[in-house]
N, C-alpha and C positions, 0 to 999 in steps of 0.2 A: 679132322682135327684142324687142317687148314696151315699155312707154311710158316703164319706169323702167332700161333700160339705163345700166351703169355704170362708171366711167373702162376698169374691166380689160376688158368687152366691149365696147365702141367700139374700144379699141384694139389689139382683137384682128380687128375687124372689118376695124380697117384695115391692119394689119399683111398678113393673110390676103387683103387685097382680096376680100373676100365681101362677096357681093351681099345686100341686106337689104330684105324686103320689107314691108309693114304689112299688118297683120290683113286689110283686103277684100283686097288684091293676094294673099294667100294664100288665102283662099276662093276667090275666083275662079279663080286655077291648079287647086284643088283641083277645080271646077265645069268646065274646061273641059279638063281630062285627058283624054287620048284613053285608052281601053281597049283592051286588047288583045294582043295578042304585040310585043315587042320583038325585036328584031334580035342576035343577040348584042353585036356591035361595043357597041351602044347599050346594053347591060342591062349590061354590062363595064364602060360608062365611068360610068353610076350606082352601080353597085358601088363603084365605085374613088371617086367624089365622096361620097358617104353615109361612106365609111370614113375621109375627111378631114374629114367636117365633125363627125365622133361623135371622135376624135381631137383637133383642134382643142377642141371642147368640153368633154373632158375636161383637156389642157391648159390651158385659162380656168377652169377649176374649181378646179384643184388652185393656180395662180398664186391666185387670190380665198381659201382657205384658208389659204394659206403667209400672204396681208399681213392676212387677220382673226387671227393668231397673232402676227403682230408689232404691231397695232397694239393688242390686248390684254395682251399685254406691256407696252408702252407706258404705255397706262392703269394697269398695277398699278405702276410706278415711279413714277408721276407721283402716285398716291395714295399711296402705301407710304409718300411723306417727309413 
C-alpha cells in the first residue's frame, strides 16, 4: 500500500474491503509461497482476483486524474482574478 497512501486509495481500499498488507508482510508472503502446480479451481479464482484488483486500480487512477484536473482548475480560477 505504500507509507504515503491517499484520501482516493484508502478509500478505495475500503470501499473494495481489500486487504492491505505492509512491505515485511509482503516479502514474507512472497518468501513463503508454495511452488508449484495449482489446481485449476485455485489458479481461476486468482485469475479472477488479479483481474479485480488490476481493474480496481485502474479505477483509483483514473478517479485520482479526474480530481488532479479539477483541482488545477481550481488553482487557475483562484489565480486567474
Amino acid at each position: 500500500m505504500g507509507d504515503n497512501a491517499g484520501p482516493a486509495k484508502l478509500a478505495a481500499i475500503k470501499k473494495h474491503d481489500l486487504k492491505t498488507l505492509s512491505e515485511d508482510e509482503f516479502l514474507n508472503l512472497l518468501a513463503t509461497r508454495k511452488t508449484g502446480k495449482l489446481d485449476e479451481k485455485t489458479r481461476k479464482k486468482i485469475e479472477k482476483e488479479e483481474e479485480a484488483i488490476r481493474q480496481a486500480a485502474k479505477d483509483m487512477e483514473k478517479r485520482e486524474k479526474i480530481q488532479a484536473k479539477k483541482e488545477d482548475k481550481q488553482e487557475g480560477s483562484s489565480t486567474a482574478g
